[in-house]
N, C-alpha and C positions, 0 to 999 in steps of 0.2 A: 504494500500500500504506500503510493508516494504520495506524502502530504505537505513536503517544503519547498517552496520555488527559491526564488532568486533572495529572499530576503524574507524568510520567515513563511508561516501559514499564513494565507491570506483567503474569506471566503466572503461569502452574504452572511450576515447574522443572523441565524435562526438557532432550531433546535436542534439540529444538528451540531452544528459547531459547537454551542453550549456542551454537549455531550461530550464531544472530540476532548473541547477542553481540559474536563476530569482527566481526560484518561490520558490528554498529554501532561498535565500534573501528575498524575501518579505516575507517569515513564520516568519523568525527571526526577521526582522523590526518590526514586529507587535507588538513584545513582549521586545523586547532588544533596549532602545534608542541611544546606544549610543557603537559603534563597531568599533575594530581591525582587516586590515585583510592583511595577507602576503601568499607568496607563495613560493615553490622551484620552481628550475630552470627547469623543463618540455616547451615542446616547445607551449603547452596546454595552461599553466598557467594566460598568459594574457587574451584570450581568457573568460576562464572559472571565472577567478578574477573581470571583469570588468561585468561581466552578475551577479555576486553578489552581485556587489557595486550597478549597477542597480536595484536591486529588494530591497535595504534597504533603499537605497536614496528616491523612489517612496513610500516605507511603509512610509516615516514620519523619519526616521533613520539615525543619523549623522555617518558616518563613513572614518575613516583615514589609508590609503595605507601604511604599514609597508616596502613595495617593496619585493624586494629576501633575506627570510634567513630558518635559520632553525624552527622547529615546537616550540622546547622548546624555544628559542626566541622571537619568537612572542607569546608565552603563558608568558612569562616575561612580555610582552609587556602588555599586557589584564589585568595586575591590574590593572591598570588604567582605565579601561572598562569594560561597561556593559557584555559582551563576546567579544574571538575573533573567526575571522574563519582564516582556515588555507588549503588552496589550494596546494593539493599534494596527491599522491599515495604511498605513504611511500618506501615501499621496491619493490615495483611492475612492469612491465617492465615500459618502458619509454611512450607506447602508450595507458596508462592510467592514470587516474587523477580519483580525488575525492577532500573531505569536509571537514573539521576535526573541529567540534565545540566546543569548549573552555568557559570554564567561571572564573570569575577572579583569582583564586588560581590555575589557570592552569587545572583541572579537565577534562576529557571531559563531554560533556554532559551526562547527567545519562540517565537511561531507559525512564523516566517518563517526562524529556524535549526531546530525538530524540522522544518518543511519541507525544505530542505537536507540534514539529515542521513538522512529517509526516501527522497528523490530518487535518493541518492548510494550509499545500501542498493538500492534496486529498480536500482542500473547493474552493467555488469557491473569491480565495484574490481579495483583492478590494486595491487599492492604496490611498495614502494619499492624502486631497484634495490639490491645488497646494502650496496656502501660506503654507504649512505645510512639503513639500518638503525638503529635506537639502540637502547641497552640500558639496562635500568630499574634504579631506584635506590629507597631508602628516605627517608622523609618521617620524619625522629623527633622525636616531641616538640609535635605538631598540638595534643593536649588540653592538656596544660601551657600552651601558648600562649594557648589559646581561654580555660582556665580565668582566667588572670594576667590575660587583658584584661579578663573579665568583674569579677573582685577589683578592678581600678583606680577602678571608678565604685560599689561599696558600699561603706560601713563593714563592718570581721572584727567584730563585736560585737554583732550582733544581740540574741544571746541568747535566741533561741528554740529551742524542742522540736516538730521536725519529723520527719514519718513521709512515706519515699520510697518507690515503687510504679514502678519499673524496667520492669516485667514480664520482667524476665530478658533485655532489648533493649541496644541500646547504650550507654543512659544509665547502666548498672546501678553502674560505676566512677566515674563522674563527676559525677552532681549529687549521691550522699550525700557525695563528698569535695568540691566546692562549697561544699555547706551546713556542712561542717563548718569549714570555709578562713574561713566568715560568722560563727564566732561562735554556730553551732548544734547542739543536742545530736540526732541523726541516730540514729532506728530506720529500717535497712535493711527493705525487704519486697521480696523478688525482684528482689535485686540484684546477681546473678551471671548472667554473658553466656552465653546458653545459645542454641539454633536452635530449643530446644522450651519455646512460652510455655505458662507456668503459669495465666494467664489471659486471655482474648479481647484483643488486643492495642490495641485502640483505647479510649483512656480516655474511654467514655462512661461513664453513671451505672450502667447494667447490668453492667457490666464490675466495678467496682470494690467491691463490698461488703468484702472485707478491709480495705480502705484507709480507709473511713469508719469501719467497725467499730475498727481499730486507732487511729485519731486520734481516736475518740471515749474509748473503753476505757485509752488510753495515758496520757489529759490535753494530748494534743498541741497545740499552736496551728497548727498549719500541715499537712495532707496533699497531698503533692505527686505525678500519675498522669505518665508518659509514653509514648509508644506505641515501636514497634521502634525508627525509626532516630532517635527524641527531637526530629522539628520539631516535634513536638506536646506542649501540657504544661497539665493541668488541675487545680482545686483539689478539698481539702474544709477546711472550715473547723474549727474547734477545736468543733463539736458533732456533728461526723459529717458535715456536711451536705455535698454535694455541690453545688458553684459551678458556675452554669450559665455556657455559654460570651458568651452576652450580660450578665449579670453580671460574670464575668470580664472581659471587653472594656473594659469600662467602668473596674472599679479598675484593671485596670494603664495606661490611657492618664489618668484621673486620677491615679496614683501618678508618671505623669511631665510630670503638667504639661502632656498635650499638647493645642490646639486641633483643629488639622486632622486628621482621623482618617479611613483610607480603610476598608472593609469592603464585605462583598457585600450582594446585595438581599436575603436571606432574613435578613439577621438584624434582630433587633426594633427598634419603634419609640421602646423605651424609651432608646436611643441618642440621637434629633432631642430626645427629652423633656431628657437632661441638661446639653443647651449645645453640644455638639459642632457642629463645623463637619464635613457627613459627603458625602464622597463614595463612594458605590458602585459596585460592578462585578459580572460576572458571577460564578458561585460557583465559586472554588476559587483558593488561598491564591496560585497562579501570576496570575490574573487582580489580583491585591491588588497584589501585589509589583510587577508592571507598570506598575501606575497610580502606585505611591507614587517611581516613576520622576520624575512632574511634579509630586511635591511630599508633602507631609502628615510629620505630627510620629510617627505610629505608624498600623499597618496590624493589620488581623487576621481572621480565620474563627472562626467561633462553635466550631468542633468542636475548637478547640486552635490553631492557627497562627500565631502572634504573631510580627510583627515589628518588629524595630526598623531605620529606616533610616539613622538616624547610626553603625549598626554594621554593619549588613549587611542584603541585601533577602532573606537569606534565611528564613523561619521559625526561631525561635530558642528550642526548650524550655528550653535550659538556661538562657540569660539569661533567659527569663521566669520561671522556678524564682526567681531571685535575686532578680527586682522585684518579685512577688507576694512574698517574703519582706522585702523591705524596708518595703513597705506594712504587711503584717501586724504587723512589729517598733513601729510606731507606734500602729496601732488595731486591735482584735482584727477578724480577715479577716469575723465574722458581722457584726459592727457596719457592716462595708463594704457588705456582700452587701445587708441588709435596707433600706440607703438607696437603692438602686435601686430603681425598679419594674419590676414582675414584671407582665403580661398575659397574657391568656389564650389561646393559638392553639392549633394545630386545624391534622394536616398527616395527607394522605391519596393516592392515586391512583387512578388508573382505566386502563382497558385502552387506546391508543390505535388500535387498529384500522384502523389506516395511517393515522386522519387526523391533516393537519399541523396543527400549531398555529393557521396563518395562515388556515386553513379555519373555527376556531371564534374567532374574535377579534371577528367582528361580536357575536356574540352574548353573550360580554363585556361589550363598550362598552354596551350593552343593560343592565349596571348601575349607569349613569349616574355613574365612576366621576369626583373631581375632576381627576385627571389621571393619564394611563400614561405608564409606563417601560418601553421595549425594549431594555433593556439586556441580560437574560437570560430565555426568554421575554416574560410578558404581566404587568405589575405593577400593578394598580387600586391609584391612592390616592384610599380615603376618608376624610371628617373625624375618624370614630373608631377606622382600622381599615386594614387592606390587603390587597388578596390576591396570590399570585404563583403561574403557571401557566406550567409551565416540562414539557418533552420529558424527561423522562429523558434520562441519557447511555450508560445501561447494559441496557436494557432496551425492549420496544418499550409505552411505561406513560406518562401524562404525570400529573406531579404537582403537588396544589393545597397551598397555603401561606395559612392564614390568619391576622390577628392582629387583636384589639379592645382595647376597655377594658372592656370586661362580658365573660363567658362568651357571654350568649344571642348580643350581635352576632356573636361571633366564631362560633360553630355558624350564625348564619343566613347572613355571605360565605361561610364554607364551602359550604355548601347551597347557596346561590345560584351557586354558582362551579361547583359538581360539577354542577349541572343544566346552565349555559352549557356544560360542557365535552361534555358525551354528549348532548344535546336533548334531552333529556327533558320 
């Protein structure tokens, strides 16, 4: 029974999941003595939070209530503990919920415990005998914590006019009082914890027009997005503009100094252009975190997921809220943005029709490409350009990814890549 995708369980809320819940509680009891667990603000959450706490308590398992905050906050929280769990759908509508399990350097679970813990779900669990029971306790004081560590490494003095974009998620209480801890004058924009978001909850550029509108409209130097449970955190700049997530990449690992930089294969090649030392991995911010296991100075996903690993391997919005704002405090964040370069790609899909990947690969290589990556599907690098041809994880679709330094090449690997893919 595979029940973990890319970033924890994620489903609709109903009675099922409630169910599942127990019984991923009692999996992780079994193995994990001693647990953290919080949640964002979904109207789900207690619901789904307390049928957790039930199945770890009945494994024999002490665990303590973190209450409502963000993901990388309660992954703060879990050095102190054997794991934590973290109840929430990340960017997903508001009528779903999921699991997100955590061990104490913030990590998510790797392949080989969500293994373990689906194995130990498909058995039939047995519960603790009674003396052996524990009863749960409260965690007070998680965000204070998380906020104070993150304050030890800025200056309070920024001095900047920042507009925060909560979506009504868990970050809604904590990065406007953050920004304001730095020394910054803080327009709130749906920043109260609600279960019902006021806008699509994943801060891409579709998503966000209030946020641009108000950081342009306000005079703002800094607009700050975050998604439900805040491991995710993207800019605009002080003209409205919206910071792509490969531009962002970029200022906050130069904002820290860092060389070695881990990232997935889809994101651009204007990364190798600025000096980075870059190692890649398959897509999704658990693949990052894994790798920066053996090393690298900063980690990240283009769609928001920034980590820091001298703090935690978790994804971390809210410290990245604070180093995109300490960047900005010294140069204005457009000034940042436009020294990057920007390329042109070209991202599409096509029907897979059962065939496997490894089925149209010959005719790939057929692009005579400089060298391939398998790391995540099919990765052609050429001198001006690359493509990536990867299965969907969601769907039965496989999808092409291109990038150039002209428009035309980058629509011609497209094209050539969409023809390798169907034979056309």
């Amino acid at each position: 029974m595979r029940l973990f995708g890319s970033s924890g369980i994620r489903r609709i809320a109903d009675g099922e999941l409630v169910y599942l819940a127990v019984r991923v509680g009692l999996a992780v009891g079994q193995v994990h003595r001693n647990v953290v667990i919080g949640s964002d603000p979904r109207t789900s959450a207690d619901a789904l939070k307390h049928a957790v706490m039930s199945g770890l308590l009945a494994a024999g398992c002490r665990c303590d209530d973190a209450g409502v905050l963000p993901t990388p906050t309660l992954a703060f929280a879990a050095r102190r503990y054997d794991a934590g769990v973290m109840i929430t759908a990340s960017h997903n509508p508001p009528e779903y919920n999921g699991i997100k399990l955590l061990n104490p350097d913030g990590s998510a679970f790797s392949p080989a415990q969500q293994q373990q813990v689906e194995d130990l779900v498909s058995d039939a669990l047995k519960t603790a005998p009674w003396p052996e029971m524990k009863t749960s306790g409260v965690y007070r004081g998680a965000i204070e914590e998380h906020i104070e560590s993150i304050l030890r490494e800025f200056p309070g003095d920024l001095g900047l006019k920042v507009v925060v974009d909560a979506g009504c998620g868990a970050a809604s209480l904590v990065t406007p009082h953050l920004m304001r801890s730095l020394g910054c004058r803080v327009t709130a924009l749906d920043c109260y914890p609600s279960g019902f978001f006021p806008r699509m909850i994943e801060p891409v550029e579709a998503n966000l027009g209030n946020l641009m509108m108000a950081t342009r409209e306000l005079g703002a130097d800094l607009g700050i997005a975050h998604d439900g449970d805040a491991d995710r955190m993207m800019a605009v700049d002080g003209r409205g503009r919206f910071i792509t997530g490969d531009k962002l990449l970029v200022i906050l690992a130069r904002s820290l100094q860092a060389r070695d930089v881990v990232t997935t294969v889809d994101a651009s090649m204007a990364l190798d252009d600025m000096g980075f030392n870059i190692r890649r991995t398959r897509v999704g911010d658990s693949f990052v975190s894994e790798e920066l296991k053996n090393g690298g100075d900063f980690g990240g996903e283009t769609s928001g997921a920034w980590m820091f690993p001298r703090t935690s391997l978790c994804p971390d919005g809210i410290y990245a809220a604070a180093q995109v704002a300490s960047a900005a405090s010294r140069r204005p964040l457009a000034e940042l943005a436009d020294e990057v370069p920007s390329y042109p790609l070209v991202r599409g899909s096509v029907s897979s029709n059962g065939t496997a990947l490894a089925d149209i690969e010959a005719r790939l290589l057929e692009l005579k490409p400089l060298s391939v990556d398998r790391i995540d599907g099919v990765r052609l690098q050429f001198e001006d350009g690359w493509l990536l041809v990867r299965p969907s994880g969601t769907e039965p679709r496989i999808r092409l990814t291109a990038e150039a330094r002209s428009e035309e090449r980058a629509q011609q690997i497209y094209h050539d890549g969409r023809m390798a893919v169907t034979g056309a």
